[in-house]
Structures are given as structure tokens and as C-alpha cells.
N, C-alpha and C positions, 0 to 999 in steps of 0.2 A: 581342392582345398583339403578336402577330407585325406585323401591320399597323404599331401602332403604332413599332416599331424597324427597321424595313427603311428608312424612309428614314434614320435616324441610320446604318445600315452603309452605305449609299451614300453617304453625305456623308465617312464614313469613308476607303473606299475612294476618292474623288474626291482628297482632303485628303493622305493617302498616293500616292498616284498622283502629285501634281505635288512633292511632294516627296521622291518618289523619288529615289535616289543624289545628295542636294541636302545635302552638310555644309555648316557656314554656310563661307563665301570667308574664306582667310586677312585678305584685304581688300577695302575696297571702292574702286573710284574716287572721290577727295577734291579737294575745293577749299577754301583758306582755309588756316588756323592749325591744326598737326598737337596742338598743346597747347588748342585753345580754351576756355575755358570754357564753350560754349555751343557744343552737335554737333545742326544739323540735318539728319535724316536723309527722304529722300525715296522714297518708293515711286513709278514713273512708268513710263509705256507710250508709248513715241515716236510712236504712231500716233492718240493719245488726243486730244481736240479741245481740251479740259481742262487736259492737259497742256504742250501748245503756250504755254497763255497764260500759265500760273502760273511753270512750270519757269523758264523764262528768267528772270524777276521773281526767285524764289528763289535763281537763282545771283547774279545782279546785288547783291542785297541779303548778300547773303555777302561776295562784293568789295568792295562798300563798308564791311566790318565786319571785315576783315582779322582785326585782330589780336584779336579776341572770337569770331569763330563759325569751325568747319567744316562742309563740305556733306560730307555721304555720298551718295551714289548708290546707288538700286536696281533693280534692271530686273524690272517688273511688268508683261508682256504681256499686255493682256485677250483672251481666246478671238474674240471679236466683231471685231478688229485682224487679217487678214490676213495683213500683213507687220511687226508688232509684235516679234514673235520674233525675225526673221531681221534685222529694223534693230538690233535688243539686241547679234546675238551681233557684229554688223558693228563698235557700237560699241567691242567689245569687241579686236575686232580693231584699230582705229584706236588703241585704249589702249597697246596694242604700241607703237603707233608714236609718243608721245606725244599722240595727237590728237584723244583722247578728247570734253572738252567741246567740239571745235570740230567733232568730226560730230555729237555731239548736240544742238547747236544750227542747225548743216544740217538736221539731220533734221526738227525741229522745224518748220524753218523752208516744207522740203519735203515735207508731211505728206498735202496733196492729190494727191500725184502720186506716192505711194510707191509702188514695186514693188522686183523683183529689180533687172535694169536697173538702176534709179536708187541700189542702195544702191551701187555700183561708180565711177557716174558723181559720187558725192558724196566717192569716196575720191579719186577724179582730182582734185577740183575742190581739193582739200585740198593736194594733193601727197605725196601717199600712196606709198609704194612697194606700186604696181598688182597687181607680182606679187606678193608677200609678203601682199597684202592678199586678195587672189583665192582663194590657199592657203587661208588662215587661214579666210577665212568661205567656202570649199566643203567644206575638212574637216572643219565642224562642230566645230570643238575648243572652241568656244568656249560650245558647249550646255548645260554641265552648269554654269557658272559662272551663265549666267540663270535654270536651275531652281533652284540655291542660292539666289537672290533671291527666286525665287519661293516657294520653300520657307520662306525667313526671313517674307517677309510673309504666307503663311497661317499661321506659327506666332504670329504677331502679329494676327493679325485682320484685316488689311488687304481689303476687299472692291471697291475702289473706287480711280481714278485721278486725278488723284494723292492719296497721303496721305501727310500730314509731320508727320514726329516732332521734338520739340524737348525734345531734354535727356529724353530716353524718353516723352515722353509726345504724344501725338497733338494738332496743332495747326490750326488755321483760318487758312488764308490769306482776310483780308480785301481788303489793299490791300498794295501796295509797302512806303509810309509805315510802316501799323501794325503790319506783320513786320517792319519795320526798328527802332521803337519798341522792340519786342517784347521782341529780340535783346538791344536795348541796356538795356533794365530788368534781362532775366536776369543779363547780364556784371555792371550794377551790384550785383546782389546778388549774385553769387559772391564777386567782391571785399570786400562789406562783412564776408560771415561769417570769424569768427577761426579 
């Protein structure tokens, strides 16, 4: 019996562990229509190979859908991603500064060649104010808002990078096209119900 329930306390303990001091974020970083009928939410690890390719497509398809969707942003660092974390809290940093999607799509874009170094050199490349930003991601302040991420997605089940949520419920990125389709079926049926 014992045997049997020791791995369920350790899965326990792991689950609690990363959601430790993790209340959900008053908010999240957003893109699109704060009213949309149609809220897709993203779980994603900047360091993610996966991520790289979908992410960008998901924002893009958001912008072209303005006034029907918004994107949520989550920051879901895999343990296997070295600098997964510490590009999170960078981005978060950048958020400060409005600059949020455009380091994250730096980031993306620099995924082979991420280290410490480079999350600094991406704030320059930005025009970041250097020191403001240096601060922000050596004090760590910005730690506890990625375990909140992280925290919402193990209380979600999330196991995996990326995973997108549409209108609460977990969704397949096939192609550009048919998450763009997707979007635009759901906004039509929001609209039709009275």
C-alpha cells in the first residue's frame, strides 16, 4: 500500500513545490481586444523549439483578428530549458518597459544562442533602458510572477509546450489558416447567441 502512494506524495510534493507562493497574477500580458469574445490563452517556454514556431503564428493570428480575440500570455519554463526561467522573468522585465512582445519575439527568434549575456544584449537591441532593466532582472523581482504561471498551468494540467487554451478549453494548433478559421467560427457563434 505504501509503495503504492509514495509516488502520488511525490507528485504531490513536486506540484506544490512549483506552485509555491504562486497566487494567480492580477494579470496577464495581453494582446488584442480587452473585451474579445474569444480569449486565447497560451502556456509557452521561450527556450521551447515548439515554441519558437507556434508562438509567433498565435500572436500574428490574434492581430489579424483584432476586434474578436485576445492573447494571454503564460510563462511555462520547462526544467530541460536552462535559460527558460531567467528569459521569463527578463520578459517580464521588458513589460515594465512596454516591451514585452518584442523581447518575446527576440527571444524566440534567439533561442539557439540563449544565455545570460544574451538576455541583456536583447534588452539593448530593444532600447531598453539598460539600467532599469539590469536591476529588474538581477533582483529577481520578477520570480514569483513566472511561478504564478507556472502554478496556474499545473493547476490546469498543462504538461507540455506550448499549450493553448481557447475560450477555456485546450486547443490544437494545426496551421496558421485553421486557428485563424477557428477564431473566427467561435466570434461567429458568440455573436449569434441572444
Amino acid at each position: 500500500m505504501i509503495k503504492k502512494l509514495f509516488p502520488l506524495f511525490i507528485l504531490a510534493l513536486v506540484l506544490a513545490g512549483c506552485s509555491g507562493n504562486s497566487a494567480p497574477r492580477a494579470s496577464q500580458p495581453t494582446l488584442g481586444n480587452p473585451n474579445a469574445s474569444v480569449v486565447v490563452e497560451e502556456f509557452s517556454d521561450l527556450q521551447c523549439p515548439a515554441c519558437g514556431l507556434i508562438s509567433p503564428q498565435v500572436k500574428q493570428v490574434v492581430e489579424a483578428n483584432p476586434n474578436i480575440a485576445q492573447l494571454r500570455y503564460f510563462h511555462f519554463p520547462l526544467p530541460q530549458h536552462p535559460y527558460a526561467f531567467k528569459a521569463a522573468e527578463a520578459a517580464e522585465c521588458a513589460l515594465d518597459q512596454g516591451k514585452f512582445w518584442d523581447y518575446v519575439g527576440l527571444t524566440f527568434q534567439n533561442q539557439k544562442n540563449l544565455n545570460f549575456d544574451s538576455l541583456y544584449s536583447m534588452a539593448k537591441t530593444l532600447g531598453l533602458d539598460e539600467s532599469k532593466f539590469k536591476e529588474c532582472l538581477d533582483s529577481g523581482s520578477k520570480k514569483d510572477l513566472v511561478k504564478a504561471d507556472l502554478g496556474e498551468g499545473y493547476r490546469r494540467g498543462v504538461r507540455a509546450t506550448p499549450t493553448i487554451y481557447v475560450n477555456g478549453q485546450e486547443a490544437r494548433f494545426t496551421s496558421y489558416e485553421s486557428f485563424g478559421n477557428y477564431l473566427q467560427s467561435l466570434a461567429t457563434a458568440a455573436q449569434a447567441q441572444p
